[in-house]
Every structure is written in C-alpha cells, then in structure tokens.
C-alpha positions in Angstrom: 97.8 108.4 77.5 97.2 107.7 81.4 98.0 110.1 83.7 101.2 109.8 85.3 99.5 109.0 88.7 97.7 105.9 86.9 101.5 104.8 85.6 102.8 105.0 89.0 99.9 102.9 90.8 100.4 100.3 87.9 103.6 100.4 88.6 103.3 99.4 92.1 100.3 97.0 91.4 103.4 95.2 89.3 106.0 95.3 92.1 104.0 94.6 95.2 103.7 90.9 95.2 107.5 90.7 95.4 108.0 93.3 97.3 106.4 91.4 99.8 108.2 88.2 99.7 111.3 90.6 99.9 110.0 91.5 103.2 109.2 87.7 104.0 113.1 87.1 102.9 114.5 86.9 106.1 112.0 86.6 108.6 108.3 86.0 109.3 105.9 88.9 109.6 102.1 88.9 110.6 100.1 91.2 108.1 99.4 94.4 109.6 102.8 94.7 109.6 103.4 93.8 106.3 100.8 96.8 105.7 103.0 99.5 107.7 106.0 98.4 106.3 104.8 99.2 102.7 102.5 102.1 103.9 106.3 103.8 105.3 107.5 103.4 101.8 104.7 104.8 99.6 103.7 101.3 97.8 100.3 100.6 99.7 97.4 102.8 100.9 95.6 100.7 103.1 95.4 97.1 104.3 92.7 96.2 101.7 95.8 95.7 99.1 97.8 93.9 101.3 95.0 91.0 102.5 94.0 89.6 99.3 97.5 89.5 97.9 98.7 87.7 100.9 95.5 85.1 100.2 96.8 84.4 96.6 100.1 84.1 97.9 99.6 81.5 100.1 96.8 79.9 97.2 100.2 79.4 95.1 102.2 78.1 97.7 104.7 81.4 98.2 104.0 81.5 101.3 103.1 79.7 104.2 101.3 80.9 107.5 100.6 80.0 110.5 99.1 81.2 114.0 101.0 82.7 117.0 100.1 84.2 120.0 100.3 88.0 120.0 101.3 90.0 123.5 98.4 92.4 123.4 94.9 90.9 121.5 94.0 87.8 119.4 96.4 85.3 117.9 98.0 86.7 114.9 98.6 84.4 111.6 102.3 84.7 110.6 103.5 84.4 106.9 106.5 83.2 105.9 108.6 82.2 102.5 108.3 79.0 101.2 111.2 77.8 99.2 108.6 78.3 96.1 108.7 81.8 97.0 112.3 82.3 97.7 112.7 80.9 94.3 110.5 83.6 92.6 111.6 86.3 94.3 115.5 85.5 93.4 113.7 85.2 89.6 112.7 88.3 90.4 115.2 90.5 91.4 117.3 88.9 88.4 114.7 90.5 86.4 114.6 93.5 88.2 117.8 94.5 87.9 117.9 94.0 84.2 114.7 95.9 83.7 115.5 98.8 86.3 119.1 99.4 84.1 117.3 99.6 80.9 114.5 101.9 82.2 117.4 103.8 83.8 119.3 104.4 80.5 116.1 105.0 78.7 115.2 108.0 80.9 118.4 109.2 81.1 119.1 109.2 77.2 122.1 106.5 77.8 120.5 104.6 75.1 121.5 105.8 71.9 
C-alpha cells in the first residue's frame, strides 16, 4: 500500500488540471499567478507543475493565451477559458460532487 503522502500527491496530480480552469472560470490569469494561487492552497509546490500543465492545456484547446503588457518587467502571456474548457470543467464539477459525496459517506461509515 502507498504511503498516505503518495495518495494525497495522486490525489492532487488528479484534481489539478481543473482546479486550474476553475481559477480561469471567471477571469484571465498570467501563470505565476496561477502558481501562487495553488501554492496558498497546498495543491502545487513549485512552478514546474504548473507550466507544462498549462502547455497541454492550451495543446487541447482549454485554454487560450495571449500576451499583455505587465507594469513592472517583460510582457506576460495570459490564459484564459475557452468554451472547450468551460465545458469540461462544468463536466467536472458534476463529477466532482458525485464522487466527493460518495468518498464522504465511505469515510464516514454512511454507507451501509
């Protein structure tokens, strides 16, 4: 059996990808903040996670980016949902909520 800290980062390995497009839901974000945003709630260590998700992302079209100028340094390249995104993460949270219920009852010995 893995150890529990090898469950967890599975765990988050499965959630990430839409945890992101939940943070694209309602606005457009560049991706170091993206990182900070998931670094503040425990689901990413570094920005090395974050990058090469983001480039599959926009490979299958959940995304969309483009360049802005930034106040203080180099341009910054902006991502934002497409409606193929949008799409999967509504699919998703649909799922979610199923799935986080039956966990919930599971653990908590509401299933018998």
């Amino acid at each position: 059996m893995p150890p529990i800290d090898s469950a967890v980062a599975q765990l988050r390995r499965g959630v990430l990808e839409h945890c992101v497009l939940a943070l694209l839901a309602d606005e457009e974000r560049y991706g170091y903040d993206l990182v900070t945003e998931l670094s503040d709630a425990g689901l990413v260590a570094s920005e090395g996670t974050i990058y090469p998700l983001l480039s599959r992302l926009r490979k299958d079209e959940l995304v969309a980016t483009s360049w802005q100028e930034s106040p203080s340094g180099p341009p910054r390249r902006y991502y934002r949902l497409t409606p193929r995104g949008r799409r999967a993460l509504e699919q998703f949270r649909g799922s979610w909520t199923d799935f986080k219920k039956a966990v919930d009852e599971v653990l908590e010995g509401r299933n018998s």
